[in-house]
C-alpha positions in Angstrom: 0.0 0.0 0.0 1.5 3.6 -0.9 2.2 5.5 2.5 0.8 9.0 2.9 3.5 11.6 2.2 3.6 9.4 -1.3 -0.5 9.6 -2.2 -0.1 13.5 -0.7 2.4 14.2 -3.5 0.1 12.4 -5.9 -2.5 14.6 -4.9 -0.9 17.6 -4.8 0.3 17.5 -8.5 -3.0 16.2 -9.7 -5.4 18.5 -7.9 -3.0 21.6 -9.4 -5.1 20.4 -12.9 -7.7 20.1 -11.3 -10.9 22.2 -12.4 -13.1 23.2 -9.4 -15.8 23.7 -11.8 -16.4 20.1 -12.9 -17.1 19.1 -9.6 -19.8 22.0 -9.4 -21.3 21.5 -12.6 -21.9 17.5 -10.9 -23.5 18.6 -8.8 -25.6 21.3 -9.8 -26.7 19.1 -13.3 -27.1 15.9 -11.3 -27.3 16.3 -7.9 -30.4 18.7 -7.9 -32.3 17.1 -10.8 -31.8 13.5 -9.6 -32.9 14.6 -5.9 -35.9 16.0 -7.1 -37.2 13.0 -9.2 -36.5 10.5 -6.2 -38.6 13.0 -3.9 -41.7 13.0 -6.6 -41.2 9.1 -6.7 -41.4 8.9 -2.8 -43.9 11.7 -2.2 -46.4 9.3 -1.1 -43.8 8.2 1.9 -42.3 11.5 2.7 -46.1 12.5 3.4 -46.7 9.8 5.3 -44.0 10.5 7.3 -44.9 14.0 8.3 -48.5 13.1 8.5 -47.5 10.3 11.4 -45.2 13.4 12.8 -48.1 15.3 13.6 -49.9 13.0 14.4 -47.6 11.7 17.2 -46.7 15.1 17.6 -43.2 15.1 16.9 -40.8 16.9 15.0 -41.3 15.9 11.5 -37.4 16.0 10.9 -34.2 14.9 13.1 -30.9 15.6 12.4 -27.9 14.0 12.7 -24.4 15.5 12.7 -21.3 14.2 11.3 -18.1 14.7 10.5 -16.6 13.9 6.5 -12.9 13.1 5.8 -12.0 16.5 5.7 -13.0 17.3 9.6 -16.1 19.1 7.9 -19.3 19.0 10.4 -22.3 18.1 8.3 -25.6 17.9 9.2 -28.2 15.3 7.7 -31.6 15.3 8.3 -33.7 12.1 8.9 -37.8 12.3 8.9 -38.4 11.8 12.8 -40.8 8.5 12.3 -42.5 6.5 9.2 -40.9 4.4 6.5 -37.5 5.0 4.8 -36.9 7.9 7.1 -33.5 8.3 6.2 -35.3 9.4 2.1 -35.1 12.9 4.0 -31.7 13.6 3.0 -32.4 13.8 -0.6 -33.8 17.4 0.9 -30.5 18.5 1.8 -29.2 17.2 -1.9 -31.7 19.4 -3.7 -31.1 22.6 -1.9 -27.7 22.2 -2.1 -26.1 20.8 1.5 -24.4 18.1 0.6 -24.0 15.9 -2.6 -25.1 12.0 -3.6 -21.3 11.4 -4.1 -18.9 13.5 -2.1 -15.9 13.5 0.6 -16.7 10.9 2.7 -18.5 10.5 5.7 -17.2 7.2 6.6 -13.6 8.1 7.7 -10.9 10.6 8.1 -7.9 12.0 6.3 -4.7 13.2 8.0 -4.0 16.9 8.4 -1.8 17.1 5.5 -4.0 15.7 3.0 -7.3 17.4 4.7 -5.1 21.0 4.0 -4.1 19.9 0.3 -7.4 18.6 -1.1 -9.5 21.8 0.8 -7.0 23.9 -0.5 -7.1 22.8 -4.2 -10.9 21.8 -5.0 -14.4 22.7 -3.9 -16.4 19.8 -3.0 -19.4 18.7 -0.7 -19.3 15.9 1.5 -21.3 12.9 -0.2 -23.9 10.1 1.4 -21.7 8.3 -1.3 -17.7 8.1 -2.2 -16.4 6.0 -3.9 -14.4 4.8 -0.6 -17.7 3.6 0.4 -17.9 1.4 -2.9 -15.3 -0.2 -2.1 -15.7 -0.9 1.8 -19.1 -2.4 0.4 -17.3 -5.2 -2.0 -14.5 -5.3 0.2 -12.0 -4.2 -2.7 -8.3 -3.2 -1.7 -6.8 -2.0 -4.4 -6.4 1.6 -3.6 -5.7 3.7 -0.4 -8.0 6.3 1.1 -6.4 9.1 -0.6 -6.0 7.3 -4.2 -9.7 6.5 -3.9 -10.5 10.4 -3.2 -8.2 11.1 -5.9 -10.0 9.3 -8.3 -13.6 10.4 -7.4 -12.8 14.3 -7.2 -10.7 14.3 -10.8 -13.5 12.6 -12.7 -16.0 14.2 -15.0 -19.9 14.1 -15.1 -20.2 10.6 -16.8 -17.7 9.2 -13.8 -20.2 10.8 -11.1 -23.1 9.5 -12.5 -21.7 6.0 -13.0 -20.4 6.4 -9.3 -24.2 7.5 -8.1 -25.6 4.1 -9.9 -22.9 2.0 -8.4 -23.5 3.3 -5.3 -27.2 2.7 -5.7 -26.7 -1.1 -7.1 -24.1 -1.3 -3.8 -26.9 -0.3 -1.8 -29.9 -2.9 -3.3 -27.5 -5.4 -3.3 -25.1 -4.9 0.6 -27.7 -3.0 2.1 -26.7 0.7 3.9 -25.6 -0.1 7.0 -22.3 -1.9 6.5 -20.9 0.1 9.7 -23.8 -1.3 12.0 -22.9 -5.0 10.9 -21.0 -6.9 14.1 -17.4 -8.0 13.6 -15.4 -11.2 14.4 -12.0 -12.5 14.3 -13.6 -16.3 13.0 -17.2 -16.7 11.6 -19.0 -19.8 10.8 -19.8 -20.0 7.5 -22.0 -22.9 6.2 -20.2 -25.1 9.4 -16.9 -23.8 8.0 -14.1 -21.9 10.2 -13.9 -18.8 7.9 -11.1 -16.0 9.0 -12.3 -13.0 9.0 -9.4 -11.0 8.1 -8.6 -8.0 5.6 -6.4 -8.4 3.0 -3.3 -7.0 5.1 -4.3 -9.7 8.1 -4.5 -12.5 4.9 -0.9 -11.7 3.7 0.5 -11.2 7.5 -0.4 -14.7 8.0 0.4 -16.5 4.8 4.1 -14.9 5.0 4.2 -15.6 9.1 7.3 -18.2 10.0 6.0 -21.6 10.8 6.8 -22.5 14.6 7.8 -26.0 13.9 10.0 -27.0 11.2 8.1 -28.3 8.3 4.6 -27.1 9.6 3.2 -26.2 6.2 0.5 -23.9 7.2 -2.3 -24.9 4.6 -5.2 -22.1 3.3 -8.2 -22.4 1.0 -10.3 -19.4 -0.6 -13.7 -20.6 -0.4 -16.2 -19.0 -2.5 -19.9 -19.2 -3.6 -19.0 -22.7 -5.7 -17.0 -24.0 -3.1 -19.5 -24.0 -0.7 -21.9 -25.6 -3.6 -19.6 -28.3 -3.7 -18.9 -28.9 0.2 -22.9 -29.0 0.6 -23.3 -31.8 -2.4 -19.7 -33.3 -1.7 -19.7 -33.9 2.0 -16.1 -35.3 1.7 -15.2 -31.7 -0.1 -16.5 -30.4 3.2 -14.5 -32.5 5.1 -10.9 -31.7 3.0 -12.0 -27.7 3.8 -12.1 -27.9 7.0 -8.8 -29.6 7.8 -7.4 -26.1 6.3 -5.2 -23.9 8.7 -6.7 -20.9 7.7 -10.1 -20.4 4.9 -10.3 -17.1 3.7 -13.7 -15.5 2.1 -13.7 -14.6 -0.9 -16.6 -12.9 -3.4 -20.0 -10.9 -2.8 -21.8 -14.2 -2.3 -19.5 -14.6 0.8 -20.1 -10.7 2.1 -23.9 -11.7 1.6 -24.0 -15.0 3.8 -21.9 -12.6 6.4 -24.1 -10.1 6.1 -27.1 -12.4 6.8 -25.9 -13.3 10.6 -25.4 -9.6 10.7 -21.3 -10.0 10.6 -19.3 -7.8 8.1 -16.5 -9.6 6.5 -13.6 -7.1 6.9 -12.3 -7.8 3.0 -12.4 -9.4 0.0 -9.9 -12.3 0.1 -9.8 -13.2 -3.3 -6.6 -14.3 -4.4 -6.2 -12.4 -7.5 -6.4 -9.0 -5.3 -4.0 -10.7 -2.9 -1.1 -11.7 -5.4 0.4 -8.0 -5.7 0.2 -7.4 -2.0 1.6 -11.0 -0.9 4.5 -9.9 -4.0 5.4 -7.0 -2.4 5.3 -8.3 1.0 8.1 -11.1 -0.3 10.2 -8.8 -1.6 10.4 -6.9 1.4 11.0 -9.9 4.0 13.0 -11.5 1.5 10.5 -14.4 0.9 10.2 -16.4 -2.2 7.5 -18.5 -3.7 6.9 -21.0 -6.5 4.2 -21.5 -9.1 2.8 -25.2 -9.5 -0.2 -25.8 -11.3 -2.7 -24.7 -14.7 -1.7 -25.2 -18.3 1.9 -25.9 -19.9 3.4 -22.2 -19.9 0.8 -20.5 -17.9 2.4 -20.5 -14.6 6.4 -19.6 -16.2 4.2 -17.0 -18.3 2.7 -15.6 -14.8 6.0 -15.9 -13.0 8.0 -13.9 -15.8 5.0 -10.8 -15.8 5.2 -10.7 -11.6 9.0 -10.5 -11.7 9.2 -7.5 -14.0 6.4 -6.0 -12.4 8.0 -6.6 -8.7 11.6 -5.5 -8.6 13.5 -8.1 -6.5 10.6 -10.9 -6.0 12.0 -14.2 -5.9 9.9 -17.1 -7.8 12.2 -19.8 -6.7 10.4 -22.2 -9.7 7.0 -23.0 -11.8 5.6 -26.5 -12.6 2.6 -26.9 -14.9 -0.2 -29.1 -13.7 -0.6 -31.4 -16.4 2.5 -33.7 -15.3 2.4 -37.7 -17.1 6.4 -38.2 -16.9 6.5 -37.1 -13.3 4.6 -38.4 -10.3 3.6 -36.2 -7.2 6.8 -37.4 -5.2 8.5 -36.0 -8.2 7.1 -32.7 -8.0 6.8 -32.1 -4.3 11.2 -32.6 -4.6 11.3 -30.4 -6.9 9.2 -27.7 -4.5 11.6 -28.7 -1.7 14.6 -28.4 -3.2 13.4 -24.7 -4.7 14.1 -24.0 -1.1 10.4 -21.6 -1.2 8.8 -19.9 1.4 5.3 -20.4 0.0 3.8 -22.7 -2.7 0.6 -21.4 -4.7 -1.1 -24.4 -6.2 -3.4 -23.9 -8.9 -5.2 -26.9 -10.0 -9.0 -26.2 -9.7 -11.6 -27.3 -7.0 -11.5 -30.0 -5.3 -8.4 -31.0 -6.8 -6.2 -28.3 -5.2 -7.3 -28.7 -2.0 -6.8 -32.4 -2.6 -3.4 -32.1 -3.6 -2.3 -30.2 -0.7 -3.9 -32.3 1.8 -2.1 -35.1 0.8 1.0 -33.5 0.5 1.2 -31.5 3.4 3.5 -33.8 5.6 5.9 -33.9 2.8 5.8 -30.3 1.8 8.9 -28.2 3.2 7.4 -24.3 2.2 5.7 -22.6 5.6 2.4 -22.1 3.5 0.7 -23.2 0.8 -2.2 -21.6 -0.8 -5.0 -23.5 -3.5 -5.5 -20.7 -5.7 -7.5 -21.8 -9.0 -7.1 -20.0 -11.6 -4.8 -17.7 -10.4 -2.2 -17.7 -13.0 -4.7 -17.6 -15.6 -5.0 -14.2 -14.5 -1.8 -12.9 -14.2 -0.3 -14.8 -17.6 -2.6 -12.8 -19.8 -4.5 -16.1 -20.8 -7.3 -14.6 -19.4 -8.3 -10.8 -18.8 -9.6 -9.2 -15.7 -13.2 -7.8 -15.1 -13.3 -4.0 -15.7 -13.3 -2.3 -12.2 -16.7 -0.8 -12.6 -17.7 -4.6 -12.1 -15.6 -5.3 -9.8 -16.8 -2.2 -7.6 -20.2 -4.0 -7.7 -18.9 -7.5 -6.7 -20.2 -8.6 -9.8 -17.3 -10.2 -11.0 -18.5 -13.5 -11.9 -20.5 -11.8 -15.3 -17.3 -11.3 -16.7 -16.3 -14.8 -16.1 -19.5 -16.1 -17.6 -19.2 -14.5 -20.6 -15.4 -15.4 -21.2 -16.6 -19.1 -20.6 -19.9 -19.7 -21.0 -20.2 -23.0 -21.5 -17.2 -24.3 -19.1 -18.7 -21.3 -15.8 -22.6 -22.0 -16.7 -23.2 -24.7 -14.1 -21.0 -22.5 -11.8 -22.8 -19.4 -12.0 -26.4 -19.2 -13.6 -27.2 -22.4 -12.0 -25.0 -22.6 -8.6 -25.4 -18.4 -7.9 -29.1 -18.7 -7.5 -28.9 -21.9 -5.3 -26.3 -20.7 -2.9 -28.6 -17.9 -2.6 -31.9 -20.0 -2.2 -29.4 -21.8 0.3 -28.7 -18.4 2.1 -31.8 -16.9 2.5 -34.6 -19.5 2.3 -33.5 -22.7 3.2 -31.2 -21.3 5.9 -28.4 -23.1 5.6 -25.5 -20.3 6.3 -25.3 -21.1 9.7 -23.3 -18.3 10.5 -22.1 -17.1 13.9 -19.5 -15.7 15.5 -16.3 -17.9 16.5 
């Protein structure tokens, strides 16, 4: 992640291009009109809302005072009692208080960047950032500042896309992501899931093993993965004799979300590559690629290196291996002398694999990370952020592969979620 003094330079030499005027002409040309419409649609519920006021004679609005990342006090008004009381805010939007997507009311900035940004732009604190977006989808990608950057240098189209993002965020995660309880461990579907964010997952996976030749073992289990542990029972049981399972995916944040937990980030291990790369190279750690298609791994391997001045892949084996047997392979990891192994061989092979080579295996951790290398080779391209931001993902991988992600998606989405939220099956709770 890119310290402070660095995003603060970033900022300062970005904001000095920066017009004050676009951020104005946002608001004023979407803010105001957008507002307005919402408050015709609900007119029906805001006078509800005052009619129960007076009837209960009480104040027909509350207000609540905050604070954005700029030290700002802002007020927002709430209707005092009725449905969707919280509606009353698009008020302050359309005469001008505060803006659907603004500085953020979620968190703070330092004193340094506070006095650059205030001093180089004019804009309103937001019920939505783009911050927000991401604490929603659990996304780490991008600091505070970088985020802020981002939001305040884009043009109208980029504020409206970031006002129906943060809509679709809000249909989809709900509002209150703050409210939601927190847990070092949750139980998830009968599964031990860490609840950790994406700094917590690489602390652990780079951690030195207390005994020598404890390979630490960790699964990313996901909306198929726990598909296959509920029809696969022996899946279940090879998950669960992990050291560690981190959550990964919206379909994860929604089960959480269900028991009323938040999950703290999104642990997928495409997002976790560059930070566990950069955390190598710093503690002088190295790891090796074993798994996917002839070439795909060396091809993944060769891009990380020139990417991460200094990382060490200490050696890359393809998984489709008929000349050499497993005893074969898991020399050749030893002898590599790695720290950690990244096995990418697809579910519930991976996690196979590693299970029954985990006595034998001399790395401190090893990770099942499907189609990880995939990824990072080229061989296949990333969703664009704008999906990403709305932890939908998986519609990029469906169209890519139809045919081989349709049983995965369009038929095990919806069941996971009929499993979730009708059948009851999370079983979620705090650990």
């Amino acid at each position: 992640m890119m310290k402070t003094k660095l995003s603060l330079q970033s900022m300062t030499q970005t904001f000095k291009h920066y017009d004050s005027l676009e951020q104005e002409y946002s608001g004023t040309f979407i803010d105001r009109p957008l507002a307005l419409l919402l408050i015709l649609i609900l007119l029906p519920c805001f006078l509800l809302n005052v009619l129960l006021a007076l009837i209960t004679k009480n104040t027909v609005f509350t207000v609540q005072h905050k604070t954005d990342a700029l030290s700002r006090k802002v007020m927002v008004r709430n209707f005092s009692c009725g449905i969707w009381v919280k509606t009353a805010v698009l008020i302050d939007i359309y005469s001008g208080k505060i803006s659907f997507c603004g500085v953020p009311l979620t968190h703070r900035l330092t004193p340094d960047v506070q006095f650059c940004v205030m001093n180089q732009i004019k804009c309103k604190a937001g019920i939505f950032s783009l911050y927000d977006l991401h604490l929603k989808t659990g996304l780490t990608v991008m600091t505070k500042e970088q985020l802020l950057e981002q939001q305040l240098n884009g043009n109208v189209i980029d504020y409206l896309a970031l006002v129906i993002k943060s809509f679709m965020s809000v249909a989809l995660y709900g509002r209150a992501v703050m409210k939601l309880k927190q847990a070092k461990y949750l139980s998830l579907f009968g599964l031990n899931v860490k609840n950790s964010s994406m700094k917590e997952a690489v602390d652990w996976i780079t951690q030195r093993p207390t005994k020598h030749n404890d390979t630490q073992i960790s699964f990313f289990i996901n909306v198929n993965s726990i598909n296959l542990s509920i029809s696969e029972p022996k899946f279940f049981n090879q998950l669960s004799k992990a050291n560690a399972l981190f959550a990964d995916g919206s379909g994860m944040r929604l089960a959480a979300k269900k028991a009323g937990f938040m999950l703290k980030g999104n642990n997928n291990g495409t997002d976790l590559l560059p930070h566990l790369c950069k955390s190598c190279v710093k503690s002088k750690q190295s790891l090796y690629f074993f798994g996917a298609k002839p070439g795909i791994a060396e091809k993944a391997a060769n891009t990380l290196r020139a990417q991460y001045s200094g990382l060490n892949i200490a050696g890359t084996e393809h998984g489709f291996n008929k000349n050499k047997t497993s005893e074969q392979i898991v020399q050749a990891i030893n002898n590599s002398g790695c720290d950690v192994l990244l096995v990418a061989m697809g579910s519930p092979a991976q996690e196979k694999w590693l299970l029954e080579h985990k006595e034998k295996l001399h790395c401190h951790t090893a990770l099942a990370v499907g189609g990880l290398f995939d990824f990072y080779s080229g061989n296949i391209s990333r969703a664009p952020m704008w999906l990403r931001e709305i932890g939908m993902e998986w519609v990029w991988r469906l169209i890519q592969e139809p045919r081989n992600k349709f049983n995965r998606y369009v038929i095990g989405n919806p069941l996971f979620l009929y499993r979730t939220f009708f059948l009851g099956l999370v079983n979620t709770g705090e650990k």
